[in-house]
Every structure is written in C-alpha cells, then in structure tokens.
N, C-alpha and C positions, 0 to 999 in steps of 0.2 A: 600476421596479426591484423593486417589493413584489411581482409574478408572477414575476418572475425567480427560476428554484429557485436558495439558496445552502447554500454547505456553512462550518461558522463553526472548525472544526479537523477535521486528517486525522494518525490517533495511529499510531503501532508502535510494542508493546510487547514485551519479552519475555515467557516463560512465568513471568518474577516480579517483573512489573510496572514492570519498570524501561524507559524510555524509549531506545526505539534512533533513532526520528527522527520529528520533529511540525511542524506546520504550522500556525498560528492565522490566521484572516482575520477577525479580530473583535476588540473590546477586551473582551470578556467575560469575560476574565482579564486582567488589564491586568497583575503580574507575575509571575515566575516563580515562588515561592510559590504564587500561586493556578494558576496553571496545572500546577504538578505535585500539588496537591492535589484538580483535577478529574480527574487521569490516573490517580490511585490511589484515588478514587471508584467511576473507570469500570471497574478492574482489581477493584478488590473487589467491586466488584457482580455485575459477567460470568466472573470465574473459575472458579466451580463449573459453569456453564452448559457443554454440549455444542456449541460451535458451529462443530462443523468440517466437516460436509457441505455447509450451508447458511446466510446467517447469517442473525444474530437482532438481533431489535431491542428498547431497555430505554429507558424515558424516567429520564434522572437529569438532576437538578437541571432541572428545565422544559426539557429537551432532547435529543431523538430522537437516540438513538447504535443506529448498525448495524454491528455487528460480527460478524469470523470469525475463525477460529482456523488456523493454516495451519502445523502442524507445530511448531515451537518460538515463532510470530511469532501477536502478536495486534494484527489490525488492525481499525481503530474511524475511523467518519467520522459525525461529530458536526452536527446542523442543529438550527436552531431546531422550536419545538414544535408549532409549526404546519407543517414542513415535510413532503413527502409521503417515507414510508418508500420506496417505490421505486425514487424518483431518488437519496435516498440508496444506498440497494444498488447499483444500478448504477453507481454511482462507488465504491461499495469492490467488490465485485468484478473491475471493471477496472483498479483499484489494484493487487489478489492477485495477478490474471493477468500483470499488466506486472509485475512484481516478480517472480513465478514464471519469466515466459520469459524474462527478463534473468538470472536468478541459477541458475536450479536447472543451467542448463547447465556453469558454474563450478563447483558443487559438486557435480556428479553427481547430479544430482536430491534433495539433500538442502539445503533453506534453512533455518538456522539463526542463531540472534543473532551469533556470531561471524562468519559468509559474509554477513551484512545489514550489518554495522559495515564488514567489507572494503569492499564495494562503498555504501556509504554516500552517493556521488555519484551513482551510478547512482535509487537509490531516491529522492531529494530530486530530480531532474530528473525523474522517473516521476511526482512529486508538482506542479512547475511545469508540464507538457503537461496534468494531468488540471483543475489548478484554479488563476487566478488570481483575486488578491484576494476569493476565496471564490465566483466564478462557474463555475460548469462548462463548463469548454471541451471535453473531450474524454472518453469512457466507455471506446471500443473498444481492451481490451488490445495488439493486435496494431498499431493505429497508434500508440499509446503506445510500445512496447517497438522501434516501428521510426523514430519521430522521436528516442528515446534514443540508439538506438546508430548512428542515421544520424550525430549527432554526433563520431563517429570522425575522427581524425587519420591512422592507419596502418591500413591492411586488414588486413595479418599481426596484429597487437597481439593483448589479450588480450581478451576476449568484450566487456568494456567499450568497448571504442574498435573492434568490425567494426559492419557493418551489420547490417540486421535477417536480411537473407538468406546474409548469412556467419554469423549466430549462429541460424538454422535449421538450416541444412548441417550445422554444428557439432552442434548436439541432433541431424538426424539420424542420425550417424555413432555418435554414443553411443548412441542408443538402439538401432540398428543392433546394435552391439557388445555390449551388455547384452542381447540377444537371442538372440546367438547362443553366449552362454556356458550 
C-alpha cells in the first residue's frame, strides 16, 4: 500500500475561499474545524499565485497541494509529502476537465461558484470515479465526465442526467452556434 500513489483531500474553492465541495480520505483532519482551517491555509497561501494556465504546486503544512484556478473555481488536490507532484496533477486536471465538460455546457461555457453549487452532484460523483478512499481510480477527464452522465435516467433531461455523447452533441451545437454568431 506504501507504493500505492494516494491522494489525502480533493478541495473546490471559490475565488474567496469559501468551500463549494471537499473530499478527505485521511484522518489528518479529524474535524471540521480543522479541516476548514487547512482550506483556508491552502486559500491563503495560493491566492496571489497565478495558477490558471497550468497548475502549481505549494507544500503547506508537510503536504504536496497541486493546484489550478479555473475561472471563478479553485481546485486543489492534496497528498502527503512524499507523494510525486505528477500524479498529483494528473488527478486535478482530470478533475478540471471532467468538471469543465460536465458544467460549462450548462452554463454556456462559463463555470462559476453559483453553476458548481447547482450541479453539486454532478461534481461530488466526478470526485467518486476519480478517487476512492484516497486511491486513484481513474485520471482521463473524458471517462470521468462519461461514467457521470452515463448515470442518466432520461436521455431528454438536463445535461446532468444524458450521456456523455448527448452532452457532446449538446457542447457541439453550442459551440456550433457561438460560432456562427
């Protein structure tokens, strides 16, 4: 288990720190208190920081946090201090990605704290396919965001409940449409 990469939380913040949805697979906050006190460690630390082309990574409190910034949302995926910055990254940017093709299609290419709170299900199951009990199951945005919405009940519904290739069709039609205006 000690080669096994893990990841010990997976954070969304807004642009003021405040917690839109979190994940711990660790007792290394055993309560809420501490845990919102590492959240706005990690916010205060990375705020001023530029981290929205590519992310970055910050060791706070003896623990590797790789974070990015993705329009009003800051996402942060947290491993012990020994773990390799990499596999961290690649489990938050597959994070972004599957958050981005799930959501931006909903809001028009615009995700923000208020469109991340709506779909608040969507994003907490984007967090279950990528990591349980702190193992990496899954990186590739596109199978992420396509076991999400393969969860559908109705095909007609709303972006949340089609499949992955009814909520492609869908992004393409809009982008289509945003194109030709």
């Amino acid at each position: 288990m000690e080669l096994c990469p893990s990841v010990k939380n997976v954070l969304l913040l807004d642009s003021e720190g405040n917690r839109v949805a979190a994940k711990y697979y660790c007792d290394d906050w055993p309560t809420n208190s501490a845990k919102e006190a590492f959240e706005k460690a990690v916010f205060t630390k990375t705020q001023k920081t530029n981290a929205r082309t590519e992310a970055e990574i910050a060791m706070i409190e003896n623990n590797v946090v790789v974070y990015k910034f993705v329009q009003s949302l800051h996402f942060f995926v947290t491993g012990g201090e020994d773990e390799n910055e990499l596999i961290l990254a690649t489990v938050l940017q597959g994070f972004c990605d599957a958050v981005g093709l799930l959501l931006s299609t909903c809001s028009r290419g615009h995700v923000d704290r208020r469109e991340a709170l709506e779909n608040l299900d969507l994003i907490l199951m984007c967090l279950d396919e990528i990591v349980d009990g702190g193992i990496i199951l899954e990186t590739d945005p596109n199978v992420i965001a396509g076991k999400v919405a393969s969860q559908s009940v109705d095909a007609g519904g709303p972006l949340s409940e089609q499949t992955i290739s009814q909520a492609l069709a869908t992004a393409r039609e809009h982008l289509t449409r945003s194109l030709l205006n």
